[in-house]
C-alpha positions in Angstrom: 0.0 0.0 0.0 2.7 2.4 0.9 3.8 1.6 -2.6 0.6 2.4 -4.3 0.4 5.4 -3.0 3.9 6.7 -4.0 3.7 5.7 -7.4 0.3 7.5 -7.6 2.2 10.9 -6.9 5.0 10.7 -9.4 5.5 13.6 -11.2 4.8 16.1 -8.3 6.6 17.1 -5.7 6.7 15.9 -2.0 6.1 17.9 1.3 9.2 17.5 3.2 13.0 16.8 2.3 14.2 13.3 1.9 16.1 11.6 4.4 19.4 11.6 2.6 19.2 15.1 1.8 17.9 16.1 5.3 20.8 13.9 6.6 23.6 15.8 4.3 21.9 19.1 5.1 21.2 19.2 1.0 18.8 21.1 -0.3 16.0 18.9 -1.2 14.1 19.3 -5.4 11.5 16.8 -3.4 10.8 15.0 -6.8 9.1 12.1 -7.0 10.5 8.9 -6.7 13.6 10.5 -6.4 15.2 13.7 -5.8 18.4 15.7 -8.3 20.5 14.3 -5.3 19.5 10.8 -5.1 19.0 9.8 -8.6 22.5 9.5 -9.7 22.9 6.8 -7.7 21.0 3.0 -7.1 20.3 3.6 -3.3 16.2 4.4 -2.5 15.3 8.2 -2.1 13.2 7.9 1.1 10.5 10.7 1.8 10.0 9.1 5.7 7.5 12.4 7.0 5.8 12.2 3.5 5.3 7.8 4.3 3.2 8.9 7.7 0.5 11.4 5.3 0.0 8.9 3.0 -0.6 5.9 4.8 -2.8 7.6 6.9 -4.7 8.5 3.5 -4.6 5.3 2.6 -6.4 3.6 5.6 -9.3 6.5 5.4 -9.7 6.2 1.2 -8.1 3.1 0.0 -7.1 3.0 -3.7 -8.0 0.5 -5.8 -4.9 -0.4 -7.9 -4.8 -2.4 -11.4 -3.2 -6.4 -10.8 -0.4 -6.1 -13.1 1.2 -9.4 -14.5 4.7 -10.7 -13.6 6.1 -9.9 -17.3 4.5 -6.0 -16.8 6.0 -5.7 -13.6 9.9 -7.1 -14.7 9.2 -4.6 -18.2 8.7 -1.8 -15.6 11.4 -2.7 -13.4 13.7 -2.6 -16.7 12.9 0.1 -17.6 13.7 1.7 -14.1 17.2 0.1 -14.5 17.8 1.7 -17.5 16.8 5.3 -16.6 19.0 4.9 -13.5 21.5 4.2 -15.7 21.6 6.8 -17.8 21.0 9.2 -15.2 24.4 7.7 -14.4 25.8 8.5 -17.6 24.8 12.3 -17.8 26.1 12.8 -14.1 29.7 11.4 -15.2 29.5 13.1 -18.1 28.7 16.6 -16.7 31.4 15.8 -14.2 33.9 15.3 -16.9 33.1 18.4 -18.4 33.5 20.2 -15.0 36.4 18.5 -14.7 38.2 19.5 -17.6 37.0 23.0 -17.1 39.2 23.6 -13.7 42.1 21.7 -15.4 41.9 24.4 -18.3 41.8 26.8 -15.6 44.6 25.4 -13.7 46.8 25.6 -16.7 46.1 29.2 -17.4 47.0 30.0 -13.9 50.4 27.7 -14.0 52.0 29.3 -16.9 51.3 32.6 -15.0 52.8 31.4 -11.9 49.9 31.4 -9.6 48.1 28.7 -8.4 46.2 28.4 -5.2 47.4 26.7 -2.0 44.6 24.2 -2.2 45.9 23.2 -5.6 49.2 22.8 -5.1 48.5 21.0 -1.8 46.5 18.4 -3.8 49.2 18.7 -6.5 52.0 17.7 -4.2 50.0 14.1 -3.5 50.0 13.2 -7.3 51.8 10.5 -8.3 55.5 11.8 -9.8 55.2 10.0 -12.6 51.9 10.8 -13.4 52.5 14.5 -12.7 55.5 14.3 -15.4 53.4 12.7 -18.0 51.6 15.8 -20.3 47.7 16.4 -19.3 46.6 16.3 -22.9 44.4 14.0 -24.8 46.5 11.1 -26.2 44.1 11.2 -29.6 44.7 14.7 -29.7 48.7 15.1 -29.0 50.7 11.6 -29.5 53.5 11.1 -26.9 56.0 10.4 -29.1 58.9 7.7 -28.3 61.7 8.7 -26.7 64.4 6.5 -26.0 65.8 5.3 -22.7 69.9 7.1 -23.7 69.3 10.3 -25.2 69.9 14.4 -24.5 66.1 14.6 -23.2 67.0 11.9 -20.4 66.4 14.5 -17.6 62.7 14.9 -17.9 62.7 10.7 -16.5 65.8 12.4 -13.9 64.6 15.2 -12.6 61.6 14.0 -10.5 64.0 12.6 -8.3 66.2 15.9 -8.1 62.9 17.7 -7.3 62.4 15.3 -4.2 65.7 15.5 -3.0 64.9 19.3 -1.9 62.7 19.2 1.3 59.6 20.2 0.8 58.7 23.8 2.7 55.0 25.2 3.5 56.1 28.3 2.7 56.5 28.1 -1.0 55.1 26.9 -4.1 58.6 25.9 -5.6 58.2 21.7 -5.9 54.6 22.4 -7.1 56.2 25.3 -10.3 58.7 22.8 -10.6 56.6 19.7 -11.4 54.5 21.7 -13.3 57.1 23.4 -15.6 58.9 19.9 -16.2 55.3 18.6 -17.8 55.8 21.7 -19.8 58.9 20.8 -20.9 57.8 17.0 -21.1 55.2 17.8 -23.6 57.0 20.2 -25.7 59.7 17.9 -26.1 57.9 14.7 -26.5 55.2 15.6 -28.7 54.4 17.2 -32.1 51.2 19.0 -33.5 50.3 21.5 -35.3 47.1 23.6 -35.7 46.1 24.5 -39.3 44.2 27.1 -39.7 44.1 27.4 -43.6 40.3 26.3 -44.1 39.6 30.0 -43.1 42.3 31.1 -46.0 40.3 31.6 -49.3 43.5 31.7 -51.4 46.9 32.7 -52.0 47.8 36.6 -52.1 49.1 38.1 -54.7 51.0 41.5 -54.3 50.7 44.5 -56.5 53.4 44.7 -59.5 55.4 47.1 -57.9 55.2 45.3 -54.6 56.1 41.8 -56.2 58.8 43.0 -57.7 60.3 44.5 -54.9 60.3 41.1 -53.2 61.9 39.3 -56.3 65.0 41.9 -55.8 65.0 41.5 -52.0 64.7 37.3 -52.4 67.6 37.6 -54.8 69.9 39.9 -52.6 69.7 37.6 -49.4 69.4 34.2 -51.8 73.4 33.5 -51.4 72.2 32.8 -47.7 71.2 29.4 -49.0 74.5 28.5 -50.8 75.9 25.8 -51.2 72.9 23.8 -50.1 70.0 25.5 -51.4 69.4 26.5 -55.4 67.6 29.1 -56.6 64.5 29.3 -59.1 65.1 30.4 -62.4 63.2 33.9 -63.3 60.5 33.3 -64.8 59.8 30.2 -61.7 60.7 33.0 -59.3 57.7 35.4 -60.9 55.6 33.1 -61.3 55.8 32.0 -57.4 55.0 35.5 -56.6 52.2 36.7 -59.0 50.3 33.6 -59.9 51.5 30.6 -56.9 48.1 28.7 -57.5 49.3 27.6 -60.7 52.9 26.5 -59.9 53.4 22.9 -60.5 55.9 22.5 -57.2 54.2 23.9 -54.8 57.9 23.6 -52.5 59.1 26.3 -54.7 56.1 28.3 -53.1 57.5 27.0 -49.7 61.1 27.8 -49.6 59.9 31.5 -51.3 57.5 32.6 -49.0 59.6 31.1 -45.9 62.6 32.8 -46.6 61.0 36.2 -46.9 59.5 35.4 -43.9 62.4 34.5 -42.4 63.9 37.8 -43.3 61.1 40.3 -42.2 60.5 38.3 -38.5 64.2 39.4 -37.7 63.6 43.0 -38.1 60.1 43.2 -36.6 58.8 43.4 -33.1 55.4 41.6 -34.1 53.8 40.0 -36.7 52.8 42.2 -39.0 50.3 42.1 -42.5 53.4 41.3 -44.3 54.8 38.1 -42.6 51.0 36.7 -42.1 51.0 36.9 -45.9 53.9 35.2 -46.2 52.7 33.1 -43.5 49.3 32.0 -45.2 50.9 31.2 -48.6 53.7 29.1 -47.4 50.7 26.9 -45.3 48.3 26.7 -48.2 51.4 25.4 -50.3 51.9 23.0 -47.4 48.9 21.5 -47.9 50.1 19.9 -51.2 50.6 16.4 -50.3 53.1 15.6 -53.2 55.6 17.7 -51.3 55.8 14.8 -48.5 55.5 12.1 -51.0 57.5 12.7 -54.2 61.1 12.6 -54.4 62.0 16.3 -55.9 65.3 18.1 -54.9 63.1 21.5 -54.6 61.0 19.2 -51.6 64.1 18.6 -49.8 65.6 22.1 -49.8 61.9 22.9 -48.6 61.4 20.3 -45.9 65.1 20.8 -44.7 64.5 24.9 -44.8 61.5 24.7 -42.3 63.2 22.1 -40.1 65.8 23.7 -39.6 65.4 27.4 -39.5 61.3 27.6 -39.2 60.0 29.3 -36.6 56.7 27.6 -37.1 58.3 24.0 -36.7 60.2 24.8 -33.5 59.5 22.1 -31.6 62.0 18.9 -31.8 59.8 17.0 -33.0 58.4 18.5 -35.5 61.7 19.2 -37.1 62.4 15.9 -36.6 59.3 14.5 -38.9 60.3 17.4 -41.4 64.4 16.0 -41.4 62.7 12.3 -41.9 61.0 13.1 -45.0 64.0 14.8 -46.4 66.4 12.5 -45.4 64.0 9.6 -47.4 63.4 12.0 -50.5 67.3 12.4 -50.2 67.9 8.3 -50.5 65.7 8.2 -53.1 66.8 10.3 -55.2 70.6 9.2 -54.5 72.5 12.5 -54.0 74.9 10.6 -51.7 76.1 8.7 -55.0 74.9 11.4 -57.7 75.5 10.3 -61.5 75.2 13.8 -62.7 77.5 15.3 -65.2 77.4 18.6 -63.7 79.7 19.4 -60.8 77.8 21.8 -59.0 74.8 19.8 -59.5 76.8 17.0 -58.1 78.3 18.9 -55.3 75.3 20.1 -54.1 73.8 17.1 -53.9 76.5 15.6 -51.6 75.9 19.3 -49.6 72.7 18.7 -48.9 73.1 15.2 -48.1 75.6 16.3 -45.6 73.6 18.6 -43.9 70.7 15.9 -43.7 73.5 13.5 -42.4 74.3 16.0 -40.0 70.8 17.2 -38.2 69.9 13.2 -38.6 72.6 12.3 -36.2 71.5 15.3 -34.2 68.3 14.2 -33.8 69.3 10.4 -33.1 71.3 12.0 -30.0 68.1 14.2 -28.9 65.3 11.3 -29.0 67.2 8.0 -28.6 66.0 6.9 -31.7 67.8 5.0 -34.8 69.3 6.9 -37.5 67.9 7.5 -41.2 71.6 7.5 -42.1 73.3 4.9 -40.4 77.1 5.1 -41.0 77.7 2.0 -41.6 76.0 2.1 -45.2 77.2 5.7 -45.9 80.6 5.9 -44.4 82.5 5.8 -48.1 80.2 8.9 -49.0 83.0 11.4 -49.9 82.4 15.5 -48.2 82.2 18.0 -50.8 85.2 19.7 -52.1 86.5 22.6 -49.9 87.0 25.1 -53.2 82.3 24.0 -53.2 82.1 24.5 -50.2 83.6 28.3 -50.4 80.7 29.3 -51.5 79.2 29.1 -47.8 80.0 33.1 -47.1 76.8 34.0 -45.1 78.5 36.8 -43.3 79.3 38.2 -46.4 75.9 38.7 -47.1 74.9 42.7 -47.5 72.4 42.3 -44.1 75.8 41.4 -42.4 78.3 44.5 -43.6 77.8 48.1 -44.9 80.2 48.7 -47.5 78.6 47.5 -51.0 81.9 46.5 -52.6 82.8 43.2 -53.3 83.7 41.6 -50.1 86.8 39.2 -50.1 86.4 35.5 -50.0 85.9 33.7 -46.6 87.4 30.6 -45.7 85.5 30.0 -42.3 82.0 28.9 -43.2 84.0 26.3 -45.1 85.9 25.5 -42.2 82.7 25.7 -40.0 80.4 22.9 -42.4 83.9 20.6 -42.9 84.1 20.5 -38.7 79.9 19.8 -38.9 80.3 16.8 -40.9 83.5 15.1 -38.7 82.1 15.5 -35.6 78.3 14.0 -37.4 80.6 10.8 -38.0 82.1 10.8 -34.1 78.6 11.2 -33.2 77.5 7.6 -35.0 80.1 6.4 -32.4 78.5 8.3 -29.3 75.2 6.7 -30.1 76.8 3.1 -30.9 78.1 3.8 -27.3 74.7 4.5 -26.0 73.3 1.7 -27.7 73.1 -1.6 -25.2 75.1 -4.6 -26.4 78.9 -4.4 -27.9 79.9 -1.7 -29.5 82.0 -0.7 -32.8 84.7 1.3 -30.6 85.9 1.5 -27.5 84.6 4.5 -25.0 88.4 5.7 -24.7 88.7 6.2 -28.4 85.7 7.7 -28.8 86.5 10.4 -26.5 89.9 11.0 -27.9 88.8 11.3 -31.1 86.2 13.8 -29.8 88.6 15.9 -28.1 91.0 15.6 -30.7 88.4 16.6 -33.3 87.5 19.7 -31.1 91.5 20.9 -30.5 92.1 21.1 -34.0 88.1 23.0 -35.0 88.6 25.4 -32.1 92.2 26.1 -33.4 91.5 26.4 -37.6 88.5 28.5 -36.6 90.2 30.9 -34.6 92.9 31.1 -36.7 90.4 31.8 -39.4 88.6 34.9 -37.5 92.1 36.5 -36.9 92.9 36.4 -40.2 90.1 37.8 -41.7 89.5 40.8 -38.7 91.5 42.9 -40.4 89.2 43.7 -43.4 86.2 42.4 -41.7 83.7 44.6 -40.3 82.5 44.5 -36.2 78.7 42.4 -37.2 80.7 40.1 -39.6 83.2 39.4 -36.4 80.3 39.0 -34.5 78.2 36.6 -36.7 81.5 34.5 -37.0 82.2 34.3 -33.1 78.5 32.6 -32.7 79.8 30.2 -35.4 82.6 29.2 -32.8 80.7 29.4 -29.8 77.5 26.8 -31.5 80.5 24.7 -32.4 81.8 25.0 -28.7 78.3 24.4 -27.5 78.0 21.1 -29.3 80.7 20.0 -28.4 79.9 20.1 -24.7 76.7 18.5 -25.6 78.0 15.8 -26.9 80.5 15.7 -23.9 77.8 15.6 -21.5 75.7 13.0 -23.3 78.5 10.5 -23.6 80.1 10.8 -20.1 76.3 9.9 -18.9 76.5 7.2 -16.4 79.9 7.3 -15.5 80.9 8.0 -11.9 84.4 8.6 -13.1 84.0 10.9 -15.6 81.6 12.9 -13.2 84.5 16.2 -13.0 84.8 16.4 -16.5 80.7 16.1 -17.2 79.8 18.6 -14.5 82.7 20.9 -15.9 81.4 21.3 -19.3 77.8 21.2 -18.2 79.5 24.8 -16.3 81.5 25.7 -19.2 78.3 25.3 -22.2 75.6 27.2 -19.2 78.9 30.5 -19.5 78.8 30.0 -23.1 74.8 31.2 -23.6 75.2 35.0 -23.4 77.1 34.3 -26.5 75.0 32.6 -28.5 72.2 34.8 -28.9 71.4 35.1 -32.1 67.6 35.6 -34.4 66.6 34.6 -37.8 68.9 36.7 -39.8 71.8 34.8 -38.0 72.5 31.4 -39.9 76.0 30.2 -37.9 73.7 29.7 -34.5 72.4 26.4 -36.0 68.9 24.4 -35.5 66.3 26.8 -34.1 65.4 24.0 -31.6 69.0 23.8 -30.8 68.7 27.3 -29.2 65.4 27.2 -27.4 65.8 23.3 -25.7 69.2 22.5 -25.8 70.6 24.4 -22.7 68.3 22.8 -20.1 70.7 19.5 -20.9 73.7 21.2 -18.7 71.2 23.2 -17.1 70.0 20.3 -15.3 73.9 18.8 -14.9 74.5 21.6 -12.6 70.9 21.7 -10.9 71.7 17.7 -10.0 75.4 18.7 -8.4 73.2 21.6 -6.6 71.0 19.4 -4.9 73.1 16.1 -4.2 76.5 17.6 -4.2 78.3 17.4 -0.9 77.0 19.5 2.2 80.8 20.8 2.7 80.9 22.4 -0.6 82.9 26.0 -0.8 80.4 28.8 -0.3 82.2 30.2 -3.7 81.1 27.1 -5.7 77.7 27.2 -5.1 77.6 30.8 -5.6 79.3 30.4 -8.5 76.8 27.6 -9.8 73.6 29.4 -9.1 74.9 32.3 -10.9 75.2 30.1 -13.9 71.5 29.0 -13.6 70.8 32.1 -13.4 72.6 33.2 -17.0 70.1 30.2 -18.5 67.5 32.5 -17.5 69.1 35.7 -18.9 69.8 33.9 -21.8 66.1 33.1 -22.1 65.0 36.7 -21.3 67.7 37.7 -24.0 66.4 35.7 -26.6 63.0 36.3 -26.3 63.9 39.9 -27.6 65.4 38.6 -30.4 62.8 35.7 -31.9 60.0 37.7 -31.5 57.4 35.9 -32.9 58.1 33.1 -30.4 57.9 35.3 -27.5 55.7 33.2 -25.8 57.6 29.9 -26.2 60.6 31.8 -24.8 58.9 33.4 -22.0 57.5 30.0 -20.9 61.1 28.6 -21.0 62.5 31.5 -19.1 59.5 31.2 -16.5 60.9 27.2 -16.1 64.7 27.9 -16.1 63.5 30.4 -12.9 61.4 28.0 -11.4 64.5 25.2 -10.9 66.7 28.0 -10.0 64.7 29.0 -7.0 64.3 25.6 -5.9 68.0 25.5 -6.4 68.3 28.5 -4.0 65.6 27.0 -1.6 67.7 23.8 -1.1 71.2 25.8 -0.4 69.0 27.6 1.9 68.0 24.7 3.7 71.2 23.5 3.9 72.9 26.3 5.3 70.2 27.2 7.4 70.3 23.2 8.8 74.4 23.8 9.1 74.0 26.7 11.5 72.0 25.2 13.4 73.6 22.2 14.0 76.5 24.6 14.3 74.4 25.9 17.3 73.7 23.0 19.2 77.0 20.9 19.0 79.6 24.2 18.5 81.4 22.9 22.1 81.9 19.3 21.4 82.2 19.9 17.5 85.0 22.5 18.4 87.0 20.8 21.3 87.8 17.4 20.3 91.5 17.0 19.9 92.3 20.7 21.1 92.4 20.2 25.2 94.2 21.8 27.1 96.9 19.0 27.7 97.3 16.3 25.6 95.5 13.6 27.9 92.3 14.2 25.6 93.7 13.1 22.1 95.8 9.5 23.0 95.3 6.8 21.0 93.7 3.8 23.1 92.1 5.6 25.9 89.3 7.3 24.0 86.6 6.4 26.5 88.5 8.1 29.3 89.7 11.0 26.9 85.4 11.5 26.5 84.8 11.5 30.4 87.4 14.1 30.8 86.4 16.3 28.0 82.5 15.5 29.4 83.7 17.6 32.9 85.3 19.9 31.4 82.5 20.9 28.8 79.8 20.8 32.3 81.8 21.7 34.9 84.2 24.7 33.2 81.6 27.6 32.1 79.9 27.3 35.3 82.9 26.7 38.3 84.9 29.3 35.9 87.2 26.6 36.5 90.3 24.6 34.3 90.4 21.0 34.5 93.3 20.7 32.6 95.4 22.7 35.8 93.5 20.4 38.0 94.9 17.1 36.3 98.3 18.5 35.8 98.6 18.4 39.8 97.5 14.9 39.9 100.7 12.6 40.6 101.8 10.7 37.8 100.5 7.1 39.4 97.1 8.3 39.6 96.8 7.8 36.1 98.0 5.1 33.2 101.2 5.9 31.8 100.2 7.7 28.1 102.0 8.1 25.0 102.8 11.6 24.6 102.4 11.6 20.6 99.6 11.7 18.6 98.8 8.8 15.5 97.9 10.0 12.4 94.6 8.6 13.2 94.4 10.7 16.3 95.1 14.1 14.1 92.1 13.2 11.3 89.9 12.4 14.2 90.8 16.1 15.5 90.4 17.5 12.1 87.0 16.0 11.6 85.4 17.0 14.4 86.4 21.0 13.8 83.5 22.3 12.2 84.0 23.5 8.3 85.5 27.4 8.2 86.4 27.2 11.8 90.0 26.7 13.1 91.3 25.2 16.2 91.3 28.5 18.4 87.9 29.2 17.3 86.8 25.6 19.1 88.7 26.2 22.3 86.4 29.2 22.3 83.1 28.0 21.6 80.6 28.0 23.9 80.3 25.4 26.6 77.6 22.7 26.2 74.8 22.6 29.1 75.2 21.9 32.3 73.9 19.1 34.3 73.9 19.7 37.8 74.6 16.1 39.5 76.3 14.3 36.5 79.2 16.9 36.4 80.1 16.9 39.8 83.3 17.1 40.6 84.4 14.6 43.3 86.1 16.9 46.0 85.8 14.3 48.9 87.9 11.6 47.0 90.3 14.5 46.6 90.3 15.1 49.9 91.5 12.1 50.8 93.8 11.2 48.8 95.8 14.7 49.9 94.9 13.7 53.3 96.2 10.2 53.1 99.5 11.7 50.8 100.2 13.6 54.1 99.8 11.2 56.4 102.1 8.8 54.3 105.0 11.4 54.1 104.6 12.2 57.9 105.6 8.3 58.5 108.4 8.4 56.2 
């Protein structure tokens, strides 16, 4: 009955609360059979003060109620089921939605650097592996493989620096750290883009006198591309700019557009209607598939342009899937082994194949993964001739010097690619090394060779640049220092990478970890510059030593000089300079630079945090143990410090640490007028042992006179007693024993 007369009021509302509601101190829709609250889940909504009206209804005016059959009854029951069920399904999905709503949130507030206490407090019980992993959508950003010995190692590393640090209430500095290495996790372990072309009705087409004025400033900064890169003919080169719809390789549209693009970002502060011209015909040329999948030399110049030097494609991986559809097109169409007549064709086949070669090894060292090129099918693949190679003058260029003569032929960009492709074959070696199971050379050889390789690239360069100074104007000095210092730079890299591992070769990787972090203010460079190398080279590749000297930071040894760690946080603090710096000079990747400089800041004040710590933790223990840290070994007689007696040495030095600050008394006089008898017969020289046990227990910075003059440790009234009754006798009986004799 009590169920008959529920079912009759579905659909309206009840008089009081239910008793889940009323429990949870909820407000109560009083729905019938169940309230918002109640129907997500299976339990009964009960509406106990409604049960009392209605039976009491039901005894005065029964209800006469239909007999329904078992198979209605189970069909109704069902259906029950199933609306619970997708009441179920709409709560979790709401919830999701919610969900992802205050993780969007969250993010915007991270990258700002403020996020509330209750967050990071939550943050902080996260899982650290899950916390490193990105939070995107795996259908939406693919976390690309990264393998196990590579230069990106240290986002697996770092979790456990970050732990090493104790945590302290007062600071958000493990939570900005987590967050900003899932940053870095997902910038360097991931690759999309985001197209935007369907809003892009077509290609634009400049005015006559406009498009001409590009073809003359394409054709005075063209020699930038030499010896890898050819140019279009004329009539290609005016057809690219006035009708691009209709050109059969759409790369050529590519490389054009990109390299006046190239050249306006590096003199402009923002994007302006220029560049997102350029921008928006170089993407809807893009969009021609053929450039991927047919084997033309203008798609590899293309490909290799935008992986390289695109700030577009700036992420690693990105250029990375660029370099691998080069590097295929480039097997395919056999410039390694070119059959062409022509010697510069043939010659700048091998160029380009070079500088593929080079970035692929490059990127086999970043991600741990196999080479495209693998050395051992391509090691008889001669370099281009040096007298070729000459033609690789890019500070020669007019955007480099004033004068508009003729300049005189350079030999160091020559110098600079021939260095490029011998350390690109050392580097086969590194990753052979890296590679479990035996390898093709010894680690000893290896690193010869390396540093051999890097004596005589430092030395041909430099001899190079003094040559050439006097006729060479202060930017074309300039341009070539940043070719030395990005060959210095890699060379520490590479250093770093293969000395991974190695307790013994920890000095020598922590040293040019220091060396590569001094060697950033240096290498900031823009788009105009074309010695400072991979654009992704600039932007990632200093968190590698960064995080070398963060590691030494936070497990190095507590009795480090004050100087070195003052000296190593200053050098994590030039990473963040260096990003400050260069976010002034690649404009249009402000943002990406800012974010990096925001995450180079965040490690370097939990750097700071954890030499606080420690030398907060040194003082204090400074504090409580200054009289016994500062005495042993330095009594004042030598009783204290013999070998084989220390337990009575301790009991002495216990008295006189109790009993001397508050008697104002020496024990060492009191001894020294004990007879000799009284106590054992002691060597009167120290061991060598004896001496490091004194040295130890001086505190670090403090000498021996400084211990004698420490404070005393407390007293304790009846433990450090001294014994004047024994003393008393012992005179007493002396006396009496010299009065017989």
């Amino acid at each position: 009955m009590e169920k008959t007369s529920l079912n009759q009021s579905t659909g309206s509302a009840a008089r009081f609360a239910c008793h889940y509601c009323r429990q949870k101190k909820f407000r109560c829709s009083k729905e019938l059979p169940k309230c918002s609250a109640c129907k997500p889940w299976p339990s009964p909504c009960a509406y106990s003060r409604d049960k009392d009206r209605t039976l009491s209804m039901t005894k005065d005016q029964p209800i006469l109620q239909p007999k329904v059959s078992g198979t209605a009854e189970s069909s109704i029951s069902m259906g029950g089921l199933e609306q619970r069920l997708q009441n179920i399904e709409q709560s979790i999905l709401n919830l999701t939605k919610s969900v992802e709503q205050v993780l969007a949130a969250v993010r915007v507030k991270e990258s700002t650097g403020t996020v509330p206490s209750a967050l990071c407090e939550s943050a902080t019980k996260i899982p650290k592996v899950a916390q490193v992993t990105p939070n995107v959508n795996e259908e939406q950003v693919p976390n690309l493989f990264v393998g196990p010995h590579n230069s990106f190692s240290f986002l697996k590393e770092t979790p456990a620096h970050i732990d090493a640090v104790n945590k302290s209430p007062a600071t958000l500095a493990h939570h900005n750290a987590y967050s900003e290495l899932r940053y870095l996790s997902s910038s360097l372990t991931t690759a999309t883009i985001s197209p935007d072309t369907a809003a892009m009705k077509g290609f634009h087409v400049p005015p006559k006198s406009v498009g001409y004025q590009l073809i003359g400033q394409f054709l005075e900064h063209a020699p930038l591309g030499e010896p890898f890169f050819r140019s279009p003919s004329d009539d290609l080169l005016r057809q690219i700019i006035f009708d691009p719809v209709n050109v059969k390789q759409q790369a050529w549209v590519v490389y054009i557009n990109y390299m006046m693009l190239a050249m306006v970002s590096a003199n402009e502060s923002g994007e302006s209607v220029e560049s997102r011209q350029f921008r928006r015909n170089m993407r809807l040329a893009l969009n021609d598939s053929t450039i991927f999948l047919e084997p033309n030399l203008a798609n590899v110049q293309a490909l290799a342009l935008l992986a390289l030097h695109g700030e577009d494609y700036a992420s690693p991986n990105l250029s990375w899937m660029l370099v691998g559809h080069a590097r295929r097109q480039a097997e395919a169409l056999g410039l390694h082994a070119s059959t062409e007549q022509d010697y510069e064709s043939r010659q700048r086949g091998l160029c380009i194949f070079w500088l593929l070669f080079v970035v692929d090894k490059s990127c086999s060292l970043a991600f741990g993964r196999s080479s495209f090129l693998p050395m051992s099918l391509y090691r008889d693949v001669p370099l281009p001739d040096f007298d070729f190679m000459l033609k690789f003058q890019p500070h020669n260029a007019s955007s480099f010097r004033k004068s508009r003569g003729s300049p005189l032929i350079s030999t160091f960009g020559a110098h600079l690619l021939t260095s490029g492709m011998e350390v690109a074959k050392i580097t086969e070696y590194v990753l052979d090394l890296l590679t479990p199971g035996k390898s093709l050379a010894p680690k000893e050889r290896v690193s010869r060779d390396l540093e051999e390789w890097y004596r005589k690239t430092i030395e041909v360069l430099t001899e190079t640049i003094d040559a050439e100074r006097p006729w060479a104007e202060e930017t074309q000095l300039r341009e070539m220092s940043l070719g030395i210092s990005s060959m210095k730079f890699q060379y520490l890299h590479i250093v770093i990478i293969l000395h991974k591992g190695d307790p013994t070769c920890a000095s020598i990787r922590l040293e040019s970890a220091r060396e590569a972090l001094s060697l950033l203010p240096s290498m900031v460079s823009n788009w105009a510059s074309v010695y400072n190398g991979v654009v992704w080279h600039l932007l990632y590749y200093p968190f590698i030593p960064f995080f070398v000297v963060f590691e030494h930071i936070v497990h190095g040894s507590s009795f480090q000089a004050t100087s070195t760690v003052d000296h190593d946080l200053s050098l994590l603090s030039t990473a963040v300079s260096y990003f400050s710096m260069m976010r002034g000079q690649l404009r249009l990747l402000a943002t990406v630079c800012a974010r990096l400089k925001h995450a180079a800041a965040v490690f370097l004040q939990l750097a700071q945090v954890h030499v606080s710590q420690r030398a907060n933790a040194h003082t204090s223990n400074a504090n409580m143990n200054g009289t016994t840290d500062g005495l042993l070994g330095i009594s004042p007689t030598n009783l204290l410090s013999y070998s084989g007696h220390e337990d009575v040495a301790a009991s002495l030095q216990k008295a006189q640490d109790d009993v001397g600050t508050a008697a104002n008394l020496d024990l060492g006089n009191f001894l020294d007028w004990l007879p000799a008898e009284v106590l054992p017969s002691w060597s009167t020289g120290r061991t060598t042992g004896d001496q490091h046990h004194s040295a130890c227990n001086i505190a670090p910075g403090s000498t021996a006179a400084e211990g004698e003059q420490g404070p005393r440790g407390r007293k304790r009234t009846f433990d450090a007693t001294f014994d004047w009754f024994s003393w008393d006798a012992y005179f007493a009986d002396a006396d009496s024993r010299q009065y017989l004799h």
